[in-house]
N, C-alpha and C positions, 0 to 999 in steps of 0.2 A: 572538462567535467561533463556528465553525462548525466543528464537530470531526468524525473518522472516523477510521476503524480499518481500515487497511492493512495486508494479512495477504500472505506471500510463502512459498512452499512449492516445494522441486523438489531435483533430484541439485545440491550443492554445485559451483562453476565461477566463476572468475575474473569477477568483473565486475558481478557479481548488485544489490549495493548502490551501485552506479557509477552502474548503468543504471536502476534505479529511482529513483534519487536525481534524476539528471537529467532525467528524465522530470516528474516532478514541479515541478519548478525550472520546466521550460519551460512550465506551466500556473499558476507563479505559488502554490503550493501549499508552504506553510510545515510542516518537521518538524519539531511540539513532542519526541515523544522515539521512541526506537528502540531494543528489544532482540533481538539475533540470536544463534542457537547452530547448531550443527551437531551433528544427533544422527547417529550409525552415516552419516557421508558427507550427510545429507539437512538441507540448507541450512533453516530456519523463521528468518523475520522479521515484527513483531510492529512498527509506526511509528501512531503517533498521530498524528495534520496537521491543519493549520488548512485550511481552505477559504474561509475569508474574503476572500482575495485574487484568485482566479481567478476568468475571466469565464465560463468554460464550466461546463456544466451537469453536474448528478450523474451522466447517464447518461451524458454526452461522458467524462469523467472514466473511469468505471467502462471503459468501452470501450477506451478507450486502453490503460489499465492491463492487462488482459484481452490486448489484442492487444500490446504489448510482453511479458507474457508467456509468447505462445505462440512470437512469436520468440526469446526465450531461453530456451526449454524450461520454465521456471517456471510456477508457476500462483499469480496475482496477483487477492485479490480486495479488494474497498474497504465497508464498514457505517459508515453515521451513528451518530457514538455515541449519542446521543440513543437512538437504536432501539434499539442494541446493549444499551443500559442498562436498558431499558424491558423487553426479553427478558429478563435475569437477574436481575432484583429479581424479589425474593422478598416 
């Protein structure tokens, strides 16, 4: 399994987990879990995902993500947890 760390940040708005959810579906890209809050209006989401399923590449990935973001005002970024883990071990 090939996991990452899906991080979503912007002004709160109708649709946010719709469109990142679908987006992801359409690259075959599996959401083990997902936590969201809204602090003072300002949407944070936090999804863990398999990548084991899609054919496209990390940076095809990351790209899309980025640009679905910019179309709905969010700022969507994606880290291999592997790295991400490897950065906070202490």
């Amino acid at each position: 399994m090939q996991k990452a760390l899906v991080s979503v940040t912007g002004q709160d708005k109708v649709g946010i987990i719709a469109k990142v959810s679908t987006a992801l579906c359409e690259q075959n890209i599996n959401i083990l879990d997902i936590s969201q809050t809204i602090l003072s209006g300002c949407f944070t989401m936090l999804m863990v995902v398999d990548l084991q399923g899609t054919q496209e590449s990390f940076q095809q990935i990351a790209d899309r993500l980025a640009e679905l973001g910019g179309n709905i005002g969010v700022m969507i970024s994606i880290q291999r947890m592997d790295l991400f883990a490897a950065m906070h071990r202490v």
